[in-house]
C-alpha positions in Angstrom: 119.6 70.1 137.7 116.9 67.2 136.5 116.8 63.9 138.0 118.6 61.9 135.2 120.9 65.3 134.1 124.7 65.6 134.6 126.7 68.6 133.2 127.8 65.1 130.1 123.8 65.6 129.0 121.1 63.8 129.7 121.7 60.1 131.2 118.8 57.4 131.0 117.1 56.5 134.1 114.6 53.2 134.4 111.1 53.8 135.7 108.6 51.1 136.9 105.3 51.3 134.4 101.7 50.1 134.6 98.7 50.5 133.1 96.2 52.6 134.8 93.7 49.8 135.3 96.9 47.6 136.9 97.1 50.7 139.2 93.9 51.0 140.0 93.7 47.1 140.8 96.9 46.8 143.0 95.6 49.9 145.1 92.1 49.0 145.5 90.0 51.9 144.1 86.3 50.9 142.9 85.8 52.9 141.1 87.2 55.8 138.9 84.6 58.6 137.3 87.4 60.6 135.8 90.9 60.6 134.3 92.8 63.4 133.0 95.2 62.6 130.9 98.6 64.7 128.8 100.9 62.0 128.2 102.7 63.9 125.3 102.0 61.9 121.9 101.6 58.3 124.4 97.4 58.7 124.2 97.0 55.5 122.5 99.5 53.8 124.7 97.5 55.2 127.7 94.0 54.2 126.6 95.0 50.7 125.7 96.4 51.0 129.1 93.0 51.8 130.6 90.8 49.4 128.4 89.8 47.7 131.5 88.5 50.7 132.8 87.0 52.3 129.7 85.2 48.8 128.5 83.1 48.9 132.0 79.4 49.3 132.3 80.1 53.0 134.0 83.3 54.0 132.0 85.4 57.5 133.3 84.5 60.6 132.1 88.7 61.3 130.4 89.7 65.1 129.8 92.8 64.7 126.8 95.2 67.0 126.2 96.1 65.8 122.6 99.5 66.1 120.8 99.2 66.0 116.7 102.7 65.3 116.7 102.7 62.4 117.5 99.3 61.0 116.6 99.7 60.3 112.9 
């Protein structure tokens, strides 16, 4: 079975979350000349996320998978 499944139904887990440029910060990395990104409907989430990264002088090159859904 899942992580998180029981033979009751699902049961909710907690997961730590950053933002992409908090991750990138906390682990060092320079620089970052690509993300690729299917978050499943979260894209804005995500880029807001990344702003730090995005707003640079040199900003990523992102590959999206996009999901209408959930986009408005």
């Amino acid at each position: 079975p899942l992580a998180g499944a029981t033979t009751d139904g699902p049961r909710p887990i907690e997961v730590d979350c950053v933002t992409l440029a908090g991750s990138v910060g906390s682990h060092g990395i320079r620089r970052v000349d690509f993300i690729k990104m299917d978050v499943e409907g979260a894209e804005l989430l995500a880029l807001r996320g990344a702003a730090g990264l995005l707003g640079g002088p040199d900003p990523p090159l992102i590959q999206a998978e996009l999901c209408d859904e959930h986009t408005g």
